[in-house]
N, C-alpha and C positions, 0 to 999 in steps of 0.2 A: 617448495615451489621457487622457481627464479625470479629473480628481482624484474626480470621483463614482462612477466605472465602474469605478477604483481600489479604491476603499470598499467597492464592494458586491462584488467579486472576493475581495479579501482576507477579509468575512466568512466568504464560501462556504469558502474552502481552510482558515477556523481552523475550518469545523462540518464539513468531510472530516478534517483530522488531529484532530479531538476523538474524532470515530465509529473511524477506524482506531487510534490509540494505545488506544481501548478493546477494540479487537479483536485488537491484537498480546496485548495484558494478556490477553483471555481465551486465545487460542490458545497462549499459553507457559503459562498454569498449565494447560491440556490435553496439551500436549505434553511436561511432565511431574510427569502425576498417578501416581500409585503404579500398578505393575504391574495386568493382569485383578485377578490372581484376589485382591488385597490388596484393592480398589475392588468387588469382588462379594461378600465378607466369605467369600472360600472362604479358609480358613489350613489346608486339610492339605497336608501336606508330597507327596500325589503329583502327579507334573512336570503341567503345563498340555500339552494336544496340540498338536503342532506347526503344526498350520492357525490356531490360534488365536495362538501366538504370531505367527506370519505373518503375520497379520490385525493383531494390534497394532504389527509394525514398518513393515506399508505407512501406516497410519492416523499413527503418526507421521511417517514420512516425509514424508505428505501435510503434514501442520500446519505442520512446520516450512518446506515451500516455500509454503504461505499466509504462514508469518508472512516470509520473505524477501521475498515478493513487496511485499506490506505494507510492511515496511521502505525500500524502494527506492521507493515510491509517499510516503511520508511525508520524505523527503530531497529528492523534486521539488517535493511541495508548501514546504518550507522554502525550496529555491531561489526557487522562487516569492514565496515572501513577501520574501523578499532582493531581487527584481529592482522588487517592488512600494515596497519603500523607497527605492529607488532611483532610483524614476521610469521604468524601462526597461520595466517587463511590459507585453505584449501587444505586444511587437516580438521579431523571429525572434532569436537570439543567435547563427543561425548566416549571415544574411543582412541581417540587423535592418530588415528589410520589417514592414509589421504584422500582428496576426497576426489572422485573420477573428475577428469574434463569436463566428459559430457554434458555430467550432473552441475556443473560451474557455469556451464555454458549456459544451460534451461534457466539453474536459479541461481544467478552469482552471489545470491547473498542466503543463500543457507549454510548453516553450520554444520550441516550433519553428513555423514555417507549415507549411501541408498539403505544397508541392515539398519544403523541407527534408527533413521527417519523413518523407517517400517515398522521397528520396535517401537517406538514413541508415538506411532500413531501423526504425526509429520510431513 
């Protein structure tokens, strides 16, 4: 790949990990904000009903697999930037074929071509 197709790749993936490091940041101070009924300004002391806690442990549950998911997406684009200093991005790492535009363009920070990443399950 040319060192220009390089340059414009590597912006892309520091304005995707700029956007999600801002979004891991907002989803962990969600994932833990003070209880309902502390964040609704209810402080009497009777129990919250059980659908509603419910309701706040799926809501968390959810956050926290956005922000895993997040995580795992900002550790490829790192890779990415590693294989871009490297000279190696946009060749398969598991066949080291090149890997289409296209495919660069949807996920700039995958490593694989389209068979790999079908083989792998990917």
């Amino acid at each position: 790949m040319k060192k220009s197709d390089m340059k414009v790749y590597k912006e892309l993936l520091i304005q995707i990990r700029a956007r999600l490091r801002g979004d891991v940041s907002a989803l962990a101070s969600a994932a833990l904000r003070k209880t309902r009924s502390e964040s609704s300004g209810d402080l009497s002391s009777m129990p919250i009903h059980m659908a509603d806690v419910g309701s706040d442990n799926f809501e968390q549950e959810f956050t926290l697999g956005l922000m895993e998911n997040d995580e795992e997406t900002l550790q490829a684009i790192e890779a990415a930037l590693e294989r871009i200093e490297d000279g190696v991005y946009g060749s398969c790492v598991e066949c080291e074929r090149t890997v289409p535009k296209t495919r660069l363009n949807a996920i700039p920070f995958t490593p694989y071509c389209v068979k790999c990443a079908e083989k792998l399950g990917k």
